[in-house]
N, C-alpha and C positions, 0 to 999 in steps of 0.2 A: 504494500500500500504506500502510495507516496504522498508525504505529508508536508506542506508549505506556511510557515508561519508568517501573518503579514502582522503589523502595528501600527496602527492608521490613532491619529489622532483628531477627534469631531464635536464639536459641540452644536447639536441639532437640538438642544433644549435651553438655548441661550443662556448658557453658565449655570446653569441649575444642577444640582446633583442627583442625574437619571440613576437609576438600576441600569447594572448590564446584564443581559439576555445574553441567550445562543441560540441558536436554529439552524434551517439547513434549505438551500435555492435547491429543488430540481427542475432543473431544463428537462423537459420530457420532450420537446422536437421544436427544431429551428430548423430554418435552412440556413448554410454555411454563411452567405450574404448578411443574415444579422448577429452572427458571433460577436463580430466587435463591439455593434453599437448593443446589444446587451451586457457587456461585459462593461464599456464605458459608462450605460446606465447605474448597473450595479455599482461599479465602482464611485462614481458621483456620488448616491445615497450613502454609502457606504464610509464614504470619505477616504479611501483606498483603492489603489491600482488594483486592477482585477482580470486574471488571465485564467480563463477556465484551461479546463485538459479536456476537449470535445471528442467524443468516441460516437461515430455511427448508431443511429437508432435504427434497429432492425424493426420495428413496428411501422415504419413510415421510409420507404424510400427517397433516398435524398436532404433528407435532413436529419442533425447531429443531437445526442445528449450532453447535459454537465451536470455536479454538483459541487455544491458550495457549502462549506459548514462556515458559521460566523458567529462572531460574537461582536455586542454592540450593542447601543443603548435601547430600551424601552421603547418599542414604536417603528421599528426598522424594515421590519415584515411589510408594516402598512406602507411605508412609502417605498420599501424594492415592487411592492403588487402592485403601487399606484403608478410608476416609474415604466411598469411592462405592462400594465393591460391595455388591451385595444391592438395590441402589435397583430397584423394578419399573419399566421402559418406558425404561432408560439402559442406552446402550451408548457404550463409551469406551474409549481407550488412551491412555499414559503413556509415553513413553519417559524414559532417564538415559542420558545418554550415559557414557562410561567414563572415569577420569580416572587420572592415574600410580598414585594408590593401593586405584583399584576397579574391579573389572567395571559393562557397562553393563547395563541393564537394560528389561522390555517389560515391560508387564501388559497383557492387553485383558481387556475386560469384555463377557459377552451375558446376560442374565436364564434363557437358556434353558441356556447352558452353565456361566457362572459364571465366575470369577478363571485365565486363562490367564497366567501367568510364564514368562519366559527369560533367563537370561544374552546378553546381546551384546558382541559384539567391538568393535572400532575402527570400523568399517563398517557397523555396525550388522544385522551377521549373528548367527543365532543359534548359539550355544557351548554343545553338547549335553554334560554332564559322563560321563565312561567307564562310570561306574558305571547309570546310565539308560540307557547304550546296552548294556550287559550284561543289564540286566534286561529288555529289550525282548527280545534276541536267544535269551534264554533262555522268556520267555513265547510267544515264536514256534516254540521248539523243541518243546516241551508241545504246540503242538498248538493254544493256550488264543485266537488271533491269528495274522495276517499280521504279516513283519518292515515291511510298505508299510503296515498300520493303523496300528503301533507306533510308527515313525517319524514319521507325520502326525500323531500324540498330540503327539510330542518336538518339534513345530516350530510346533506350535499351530496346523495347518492347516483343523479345523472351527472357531475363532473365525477365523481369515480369510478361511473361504467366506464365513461369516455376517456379518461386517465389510464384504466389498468393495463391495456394492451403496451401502454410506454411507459408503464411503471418498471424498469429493467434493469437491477444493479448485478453487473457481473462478479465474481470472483476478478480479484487483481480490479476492480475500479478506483481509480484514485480516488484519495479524499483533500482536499485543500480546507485549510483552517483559516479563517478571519480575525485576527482578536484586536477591539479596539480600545484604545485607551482614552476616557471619554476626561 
């Protein structure tokens, strides 16, 4: 496994004292043409140069996977997902994991679906808020939906049918580490 340590220096909370976080970018399919300006993106956000190791995605001819493990303050997920969504031919997820002061967080990305979000736990399960499960249970009541559509809305189950096919970590896939010093 080859391991890359970067130390970016960022203050994205204007001097304040964030929590630092870890998570992890997967590029599940690009085409070659936007490696850079995803990588320039990330690294923007990120506050560090950012050079993936792209390995061919056997799920989609023609275009390449990455991942990226990071560390960095509270909030970084939301603006690398804010940073890539809309891109045509990119499909990607962001994890944050949760820290004493925050919920963790998911974003997955499909062109065809768009910006899927969740709260996560410790475990990295998803943490449905009460109030979305009322609404659900009440739009199911109407008539309007199934409470089993509604729920697979709330857990983001069509981005991870259309995910799983490019969900692919090899044996031998590198891993690059992020860690910033906020």
């Amino acid at each position: 496994m080859k391991e890359t340590i970067v130390t970016a220096y960022l203050d994205v909370h204007n001097g304040s004292s964030a929590s630092t976080t870890h998570g992890v970018l997967f590029v599940h399919s690009a085409p070659s043409a936007l490696g850079p300006h995803i990588e320039w993106a990330v690294g923007g956000v990120l506050g560090a140069a950012v050079s993936l190791d792209w390995m061919q995605q056997p799920a989609q001819a023609g275009t390449y996977r990455a991942e990226l493990s990071w560390s960095g303050p509270v909030g970084s997920a939301a603006a690398v997902a804010s940073a890539l969504k809309g891109w045509d031919h990119l499909r990607f997820e962001i994890t944050e994991d949760p820290t004493s002061s925050s919920e963790g967080s998911r974003y997955s990305y499909t062109p065809e679906l768009g910006v899927f979000h969740a709260v996560t736990g410790l475990y990295g399960d998803i943490m449905i808020p009460e109030d979305r499960l009322k609404a659900a249970v009440v739009k199911a009541a109407l008539g309007d939906t199934t409470i089993l559509n509604e729920i697979d809305l709330l857990v983001g189950k069509p981005w991870d049918d259309e995910l799983e096919s490019f969900r692919y970590a090899g044996d031998g896939a590198p891993v690059r580490w992020l860690h910033q010093v906020v």
